[in-house]
Phi, psi and omega in degrees: 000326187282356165277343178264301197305341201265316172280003152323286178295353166263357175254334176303318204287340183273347193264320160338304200282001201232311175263003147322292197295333167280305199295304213281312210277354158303309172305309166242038166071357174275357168235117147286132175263117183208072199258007183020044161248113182078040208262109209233147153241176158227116232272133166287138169031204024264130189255148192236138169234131137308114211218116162260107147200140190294164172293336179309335183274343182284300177314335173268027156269323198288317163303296194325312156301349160232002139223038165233225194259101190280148195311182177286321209256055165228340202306326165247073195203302182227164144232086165354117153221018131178164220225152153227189175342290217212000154193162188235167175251126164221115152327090188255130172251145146219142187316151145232359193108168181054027227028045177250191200197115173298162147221138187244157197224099174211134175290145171233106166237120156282139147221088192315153307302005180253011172177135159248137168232138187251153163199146202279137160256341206200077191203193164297351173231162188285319216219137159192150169218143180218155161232143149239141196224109163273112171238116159303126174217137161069039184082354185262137163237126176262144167267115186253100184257106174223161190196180147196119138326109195222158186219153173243168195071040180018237206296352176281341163298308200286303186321295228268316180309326197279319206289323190264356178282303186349304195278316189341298197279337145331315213256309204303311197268028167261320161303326186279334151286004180287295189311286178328314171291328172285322175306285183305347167303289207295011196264333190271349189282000000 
């Protein structure tokens, strides 16, 4: 019998250590759960930016890193790994803690000058669609970044949605002040 008691705590610690390694590999996304049982969506933004530049120069900020030559200093942010005419397959890493890193796999379609559309092939959720939808008025462009996000296993779905949304929309509106500032640089030369 003292021998059944002693593998108890080694089997609760394999399994705590077992589900550590299913969370990291969900979590940065090398596992997707995408089983559309109990399947919830929840709204992405919408977040707004006001970019004094006209639109065409935002959109080729917006563009440019995924149908030219994306810069050096994106190299751990994004990576192409294929591009045609008017849309791409890319690869986005963001951190999350503990030294990990997400990496989402999403088609990128341009339609100049008003609008990218994203959509998820790969990540910590199943499902995600997104915009950035551009309108000029007087030289100015407002950028509007809206989306949605679903998850499966209904509340266990809905939890792990607000928590991966938090950063989602964190990492969108820190690229969209990236976008913004470079727009307007590029408005001034």
């Amino acid at each position: 019998m003292p021998a059944m008691k002693c593998r108890t705590p080694i089997i609760g610690g394999l399994a705590v250590a077992a589900a550590a390694v299913v969370g990291a590999l969900i979590a940065t996304g090398a596992v997707t759960v995408d089983l559309n049982i109990g399947r919830s969506t929840r709204p992405l933004g919408p977040i707004r930016r006001r970019i004094e530049a006209p639109a065409p120069i935002v959109f080729d900020v917006v563009a440019a890193p995924y149908l030219g030559t994306t810069p050096r200093a994106m190299a751990n942010k994004l990576r192409v790994l294929e591009r045609g005419a008017d849309m791409v397959l890319a690869a986005h890493f963001t951190p999350i803690g503990f030294g990990l890193r997400a990496t989402t796999v999403e088609t990128v379609r341009f339609e100049p000058p008003e609008r990218a559309s994203f959509r998820l092939a790969r990540g910590p959720v199943p499902y995600v669609a997104e915009t950035f939808e551009l309108r000029e008025t007087d030289g100015e462009t407002e950028l509007v970044y809206s989306g949605e996000l679903g998850t499966d296993l209904w509340k266990l779905g809905s939890w792990w949605a607000n928590r991966v949304a938090t950063s989602w929309e964190q990492t969108v509106a820190d690229s969209l002040d990236s976008i913004q500032a470079e727009s307007e640089r590029r408005a001034c030369l």
